[in-house]
Structure formats: structure tokens, C-alpha cells
C-alpha positions, 0 to 999 in steps of 0.5 A: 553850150559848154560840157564842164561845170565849174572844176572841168566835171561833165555838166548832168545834162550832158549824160542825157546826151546819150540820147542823141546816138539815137540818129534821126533818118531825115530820109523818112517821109514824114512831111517832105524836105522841109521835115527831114531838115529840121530832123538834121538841125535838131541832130546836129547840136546833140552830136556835137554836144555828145562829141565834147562830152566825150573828149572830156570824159578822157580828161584824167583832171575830170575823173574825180567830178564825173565818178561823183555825177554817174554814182549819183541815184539818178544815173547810175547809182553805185559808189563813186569809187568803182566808177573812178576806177572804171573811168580811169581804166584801172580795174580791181581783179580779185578781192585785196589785189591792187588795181590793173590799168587797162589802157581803152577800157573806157574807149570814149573819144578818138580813133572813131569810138562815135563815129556812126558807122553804117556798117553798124547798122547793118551788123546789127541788123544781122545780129538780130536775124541771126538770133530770130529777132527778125526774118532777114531781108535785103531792103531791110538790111539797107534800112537798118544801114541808113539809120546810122548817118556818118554825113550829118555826123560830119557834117555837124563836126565840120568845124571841129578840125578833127579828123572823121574817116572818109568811108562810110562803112568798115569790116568790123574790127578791121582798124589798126588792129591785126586780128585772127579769125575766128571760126566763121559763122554763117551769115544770113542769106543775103547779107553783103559785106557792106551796105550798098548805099554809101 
């Protein structure tokens, strides 16, 4: 299945890829063994479609042809233009003034940027008990970890040749960036530093 129509733009279909971050927990019990891996099978071409569409939405040669599909009605439906300028990281700040290249403005490949992270989960998670979405437990803390899947993730990319992280989890904002803390906020009770079952 290739991810460029003629001229290297992302073939529409590929946007409705974006489906495919939604991971499916083969570890539901929902008809036995042989359900949960044909969950896996099912997610596994949509990881792999969504990985190249991702490295080619970097493609500066394809910048001009993917603004053209997302400004369409049907997906985004805005003028071609701001998106190019999106894409292409260069963004206009103020009205008549020439545009701002900001360098991972779009951050959609490499360094991890889909890599499912468990840790996600369970930041998320947090977030939601935090606002009063939801009253924080422990076993659904490991829940909402288990969603995000980094095993049949590399698993699907395998033969990639790309370089996935060994871990499972990560401090957010902790990669190859040095940070300041702000000022710390209250967890909710309970919550750990990472998920318990990676």
C-alpha cells in the first residue's frame, strides 16, 4: 500500500489513518486468544500505514500536494495556504509581518513523535481525575496504561529498520531536552511515577 499519490502528496485515504492511534487492548476478554489476535492483526497494517504517513509528511517535496488535500471541505476545510505554512513550519505572527520558521512546529516523525507510550495512558489518565472527569483508582490508572500498546507497535514496525525506544514508559518531557520544573502540582493520591506493568 503506498502512502503518496502520483507527485509524492499523501493519498486521502492515508488521513483516515488517523484512526488507527486509536489502539485496540488485544488483552480484552472479548471471545478468547483467538479474538485478541486478530485485534493485533487488524492494528498492525494501520500502525505501519500511519508510520509512513508520517515520514511523508515531512517530505518538504510534498508540502504543496498535502496543504491541497487537508484544505479540502472534507477534511479540514481552510485555505491551502495556512496550511502550507503550518506544514512547513513557517507561521505568520502578526498581520504584514514575514513568516517565522519554527523548526518541529509540526512534529510528525522521528524522535518517537508516535511512538505509544504508556506512560500516555496513564498521564492522561491523571489528567482526567485531576479535572473531575473521573475519580482516580489504582487498577484503572493500569488500565488506562495498558491501552497504549509500544509491543504490537514494534512489533508492526519490526522490519522498518527504525530505531523504536526500549522502554515502555518515560517522564514526559524528560528526552534530550533540559527542562525546568515548574511548580509542582499535586498528583492524585495514588498515582505512581510510571505504569507498574511494563
Amino acid at each position: 500500500m503506498s502512502v503518496r499519490q502520483p507527485g509524492g502528496a499523501l493519498d486521502p485515504a492515508i488521513i483516515g489513518a488517523r484512526n488507527a492511534r486509536h489502539r485496540v487492548d488485544p488483552r480484552l476478554d472479548i471471545g478468547g486468544d483467538k479474538v485478541a489476535q486478530t485485534a493485533v492483526d487488524r492494528v498492525q497494517p494501520a500502525h505501519r500505514v500511519e508510520h509512513r504517513a508520517a515520514a511523508q509528511s515531512v517530505d518538504p517535496e510534498a508540502f504543496r500536494e498535502n496543504a491541497a488535500i487537508l484544505a479540502r471541505d472534507e477534511y479540514i476545510g481552510v485555505d491551502k495556504a495556512i496550511l502550507l505554512r503550518s506544514i512547513s513550519e513557517n507561521l505568520v505572527l502578526s498581520n504584514g509581518k514575514p513568516p517565522v520558521h519554527f523548526p518541529d512546529f509540526m512534529f510528525q516523525y522521528g524522535e518517537a513523535a508516535n511512538f505509544p507510550w504508556m506512560s500516555h495512558g496513564g498521564w492522561l489518565y491523571t489528567q482526567m481525575a485531576r479535572w473531575g472527569q473521573t475519580q482516580f483508582s489504582d487498577a484503572n490508572y493500569e488500565a488506562a496504561c495498558g491501552v497504549f500498546r509500544p509491543d504490537v507497535y514494534r512489533s508492526a514496525l519490526r522490519e522498518t529498520g527504525d530505531v523504536l525506544p526500549g522502554a515502555n514508559s518515560k517522564v514526559e518531557g524528560s528526552l534530550d531536552r533540559e527542562v525546568t520544573p515548574a511548580p509542582a502540582e499535586p498528583a492524585p493520591a495514588g498515582a505512581a511515577n510510571h505504569c507498574s506493568h511494563e
